[in-house]
Structures are given as C-alpha cells and as structure tokens.
N, C-alpha and C positions, 0 to 999 in steps of 0.2 A: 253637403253644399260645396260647392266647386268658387272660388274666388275668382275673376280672371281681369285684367286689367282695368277694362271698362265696363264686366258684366256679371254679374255671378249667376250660378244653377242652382236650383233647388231642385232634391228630387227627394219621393219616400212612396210605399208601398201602401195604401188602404183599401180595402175593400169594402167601405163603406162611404168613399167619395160619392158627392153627386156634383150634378152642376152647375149648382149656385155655389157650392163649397170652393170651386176652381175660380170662379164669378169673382168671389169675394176677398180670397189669395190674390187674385192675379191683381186687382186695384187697390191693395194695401201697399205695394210699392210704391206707385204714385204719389198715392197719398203722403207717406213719407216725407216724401222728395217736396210736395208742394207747402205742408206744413216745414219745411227746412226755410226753403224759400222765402214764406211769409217771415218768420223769424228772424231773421238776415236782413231783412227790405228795409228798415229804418238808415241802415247804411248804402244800398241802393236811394231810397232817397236825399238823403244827407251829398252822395255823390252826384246828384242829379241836379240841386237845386247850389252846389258850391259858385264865387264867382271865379271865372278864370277857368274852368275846369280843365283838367286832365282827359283827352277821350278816353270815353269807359274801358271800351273792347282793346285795349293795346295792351303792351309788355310795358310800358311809360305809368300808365292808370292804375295797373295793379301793382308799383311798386310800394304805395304805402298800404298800412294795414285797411283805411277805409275803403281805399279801392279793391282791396282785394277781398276783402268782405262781398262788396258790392258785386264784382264779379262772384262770387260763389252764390249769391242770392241768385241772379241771374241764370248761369250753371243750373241749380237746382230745377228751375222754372221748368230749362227746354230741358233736361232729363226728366222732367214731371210729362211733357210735351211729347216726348220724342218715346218714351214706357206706354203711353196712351197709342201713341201710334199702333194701329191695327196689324204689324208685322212681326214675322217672328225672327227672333225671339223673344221680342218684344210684350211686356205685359200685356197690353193691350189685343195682342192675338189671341191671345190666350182667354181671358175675356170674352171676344168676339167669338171664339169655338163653342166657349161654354153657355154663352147666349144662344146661338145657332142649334147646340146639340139640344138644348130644350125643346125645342118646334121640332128638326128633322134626324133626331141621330145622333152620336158621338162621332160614328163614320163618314156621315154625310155633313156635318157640319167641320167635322176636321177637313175634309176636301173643299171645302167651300171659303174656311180662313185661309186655307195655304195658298188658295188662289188668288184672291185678295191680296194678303202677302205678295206673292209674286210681282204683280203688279205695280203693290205703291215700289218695292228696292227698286223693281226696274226705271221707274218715273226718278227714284232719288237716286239714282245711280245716271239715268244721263245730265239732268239736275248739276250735279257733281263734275262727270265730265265737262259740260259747258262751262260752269267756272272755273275750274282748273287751264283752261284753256284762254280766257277772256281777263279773267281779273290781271294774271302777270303783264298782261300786253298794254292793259289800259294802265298800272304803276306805271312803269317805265315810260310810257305816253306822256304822261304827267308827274314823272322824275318824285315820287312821294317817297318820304320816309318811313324804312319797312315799321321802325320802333315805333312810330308815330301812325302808325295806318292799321287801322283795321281790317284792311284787306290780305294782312300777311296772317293774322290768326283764322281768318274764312278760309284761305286757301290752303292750312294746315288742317283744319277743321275736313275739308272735302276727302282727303282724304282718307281720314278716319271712318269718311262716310260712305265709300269705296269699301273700306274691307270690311265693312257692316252689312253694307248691301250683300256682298259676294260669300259672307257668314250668313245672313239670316235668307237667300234664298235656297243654299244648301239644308240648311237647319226646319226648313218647311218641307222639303221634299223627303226629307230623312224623317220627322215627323209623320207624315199623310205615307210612307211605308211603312213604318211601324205597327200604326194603328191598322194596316190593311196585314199586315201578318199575324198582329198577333188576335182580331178581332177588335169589333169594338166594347166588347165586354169584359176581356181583359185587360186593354189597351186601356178602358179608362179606371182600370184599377191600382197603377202604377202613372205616379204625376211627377212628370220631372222632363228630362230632355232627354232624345233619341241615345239606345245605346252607344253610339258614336262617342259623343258626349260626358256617358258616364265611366268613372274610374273602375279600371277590372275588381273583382273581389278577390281574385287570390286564389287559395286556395278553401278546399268546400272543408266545414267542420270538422269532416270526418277525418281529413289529412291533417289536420290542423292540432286534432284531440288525441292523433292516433298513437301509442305509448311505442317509443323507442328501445327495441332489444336489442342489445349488443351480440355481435355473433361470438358464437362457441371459442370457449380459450382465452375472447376478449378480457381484460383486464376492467375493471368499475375506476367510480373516480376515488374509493378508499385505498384501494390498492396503490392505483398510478401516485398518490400522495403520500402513503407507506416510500413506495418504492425509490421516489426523488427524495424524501427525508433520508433515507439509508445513502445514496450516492453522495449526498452533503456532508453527513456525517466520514462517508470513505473518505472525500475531499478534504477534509480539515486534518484528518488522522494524517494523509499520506503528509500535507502541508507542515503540518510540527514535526515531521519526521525528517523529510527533508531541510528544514531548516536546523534539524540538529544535528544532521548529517554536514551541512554547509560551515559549521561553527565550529565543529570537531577535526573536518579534513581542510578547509580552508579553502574551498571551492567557490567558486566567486558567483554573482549574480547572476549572469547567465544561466550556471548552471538550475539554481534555484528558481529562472523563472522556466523554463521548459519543463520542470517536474511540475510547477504550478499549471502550465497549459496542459499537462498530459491530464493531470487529475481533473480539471474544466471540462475536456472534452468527455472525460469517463464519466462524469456526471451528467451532462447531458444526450449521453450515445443509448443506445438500447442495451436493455439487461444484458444482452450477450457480447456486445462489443464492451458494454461497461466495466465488464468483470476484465475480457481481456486488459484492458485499459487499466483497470486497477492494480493490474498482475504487471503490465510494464511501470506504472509510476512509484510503486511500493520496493518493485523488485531490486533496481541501483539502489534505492534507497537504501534495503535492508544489507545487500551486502556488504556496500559501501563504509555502512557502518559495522559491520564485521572485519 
C-alpha cells in the first residue's frame, strides 16, 4: 500500500480475482468514509442548530473542537462523494470497470471507464478553473473577510481539484495501457494501479539470497578482528613503553604524545604499513631507553 497525501494505493497479485471481488473492494472505502461521517454528525448537528453560529466552512468555525468535528463529518461525506465519483483514481471507477467488465470484458470495460473518466476531470477541471477565476473578483467586489468567508477555503479547495483532475486523467490513460499490454487476462490478475504508480522491487531473490565470496587472499571477519586485537594490544605495549621511556629520560609531553599518534595510526594502517609503524613507534622507544 502506497500512503499519499490525499490518496493512498492498494495493489496485490491474485489470480483468482473476479469482478465482483474489485465490485466489492472498490465500495468498501466509501463505505468507510460514510459510516465516519455518520458518527461525527451529532456534532455537525449540534453546530447547525447552535444560536449565533460560527460559519461552518471557515478557518473561524473550526476553531473549536465542535466545529472542527463538524467539519470532519462533513470532509468524510464529500470524500464518501467524491471515491463514488466514477473517475480514476477514484473508487468509484473502479466499481464502474468491474460493473462493465461483467457484460463486455475486463478490456472493454477498462476502456469504457477511462473514458467516462476522462470526461467527468475534464468538466471538473474547467469547473475549477471558472472559480478560481470568479470567486477572488467577486471577495474583493464585496471587500469579505478571507477568515470569515468561505470562499477562501473553495478557492483553496479548486486547486486540489486541479492536480486531481491532471492526476487521475494521466492515471486512466496509464491504466487502459496497461491492461492493453498486458492482456485482459493477465491485467485483471494484478489489482492495484499502473506500474507508474507502484514502488520498484529491487532487486530479484536470486540477487538478494545470492551468498557473498570473498576473493582469494581476502581476509574473513575472524581474522580482520584477530588482526585489530593484535594492533591494540601493539598500541598499549609501545604506550607503557614510552611512558617509561618519558619518566626515566625526562622528556616532555610532546614527546609522549607523538609516540601515542605514531602507535594510533599503526593501529589503524594495514598490516604492512602497520608493522612498519610499529617498528618506528617502539624503535626511539627502545633505544632511548638503552
């Protein structure tokens, strides 16, 4: 399942779907949303019937908690409304394909909802444009206030409704390809949205299971953890050495910390620089102390 702002995906593979089974998926969302709705309405009425009221639809209305109840009953309704809509992505198209492919097809009834589709975004898409264009002219006409008006949440609203449209007419036409490539007998064995839509898999099992050999010579991970114990233990050895090198000749800090970084870095260099490293940090040390 894909989450997305205002929509989410469902997809899964059966090969034993029919199409009452999509029928019946696709108007369980609804459903949802209008049992949400009912649930909620006691606060929609309570805000309905208050005296003095608050306009419902404002940023003003849903400042307390009953208005904002109110408004999510409401919400619920037209996303009940708006999933029923016959467009895709819409539940409701979805519905109306698997209606269709009963009488004519999965192929022919997919072509038949995506047209439909087509249609209503385009009606709610000029819809859209007209009031995006008409409502700011008519505020300012009549100097309203944006907090107090419901015309500033419609006019936010159109826009959502814009890249809806310009989502689900892509999202039909990408559909009604799919099912024309891949058949409609495979096509309606996989239910969910065009691969555009869904998240890559990756890599295939067999990459995935496939057992890692280290090339010839390579070292394991018992060894590399042998091998950094040993450099730790050189590290400490060269470190009480020089420190007792520092206390005997009266050599100052300095000196002591540069034999510390020399043994640091021997410890983390490679075996072969390690040892060198080990041969310069030990070497003042020891003769020093001779």
């Amino acid at each position: 399942m894909i989450l997305l702002s205002f929509v989410g995906l469902t997809f899964f593979d059966s090969k034993k779907a029919r199409a009452s089974d999509e029928f019946w998926i696709a108007l369980s969302g609804p459903l949802v949303n209008l049992s949400l709705g009912l649930l909620l309405s006691p606060f929609l009425y309570a805000a309905l019937v208050e005296r003095n009221p608050t306009p419902l639809l404002t940023i003003a209305g849903m400042a307390s908690w009953k208005g904002f109840l109110a408004w999510v009953s409401i919400l619920n309704f037209v996303v009940a409304a708006l999933n029923l809509m016959p467009g895709w992505p819409a539940d409701g198209a979805r519905a109306l394909r698997a209606w269709l492919a009963r009488k004519r097809g999965y192929a022919e009834g997919t072509a038949r909802a995506v047209r439909i589709s087509h249609g209503i975004w385009l009606i709610l898409a000029g819809v859209s444009i007209a009031l995006l264009t008409v409502v700011p002219r008519v505020q300012a006409l009549t100097n309203a206030n944006p907090a107090r008006s419901p015309a500033s949440l419609l006019v936010m609203y159109q826009v959502v409704a814009l890249l809806l449209a310009a989502m689900g007419i892509y999202y039909g036409w990408a559909e009604n390809r799919r099912v024309g490539r891949l058949g409609a007998d495979k096509a309606a064995e996989s239910v969910g949205p065009p691969p555009e839509f869904k998240p890559s898999r990756g890599q295939s099992p067999a990459a995935v299971n496939a057992e890692v050999v280290p090339p010839a010579g390579a070292a394991g991970p018992d060894s590399v953890a042998q091998d950094l114990k040993n450099k730790a233990g050189n590290a400490v050895a060269t470190g009480k050495a020089a420190w007792t090198v520092a206390k005997a000749s009266g050599k100052g800090a300095g000196w002591f910390a540069r034999q510390g970084f020399k043994a640091l870095g021997a410890m983390f260099s490679s075996p072969k620089s390690s040892g060198q490293g080990g041969t310069d940090a030990t070497g003042p040390a020891t003769s020093d102390k001779k």
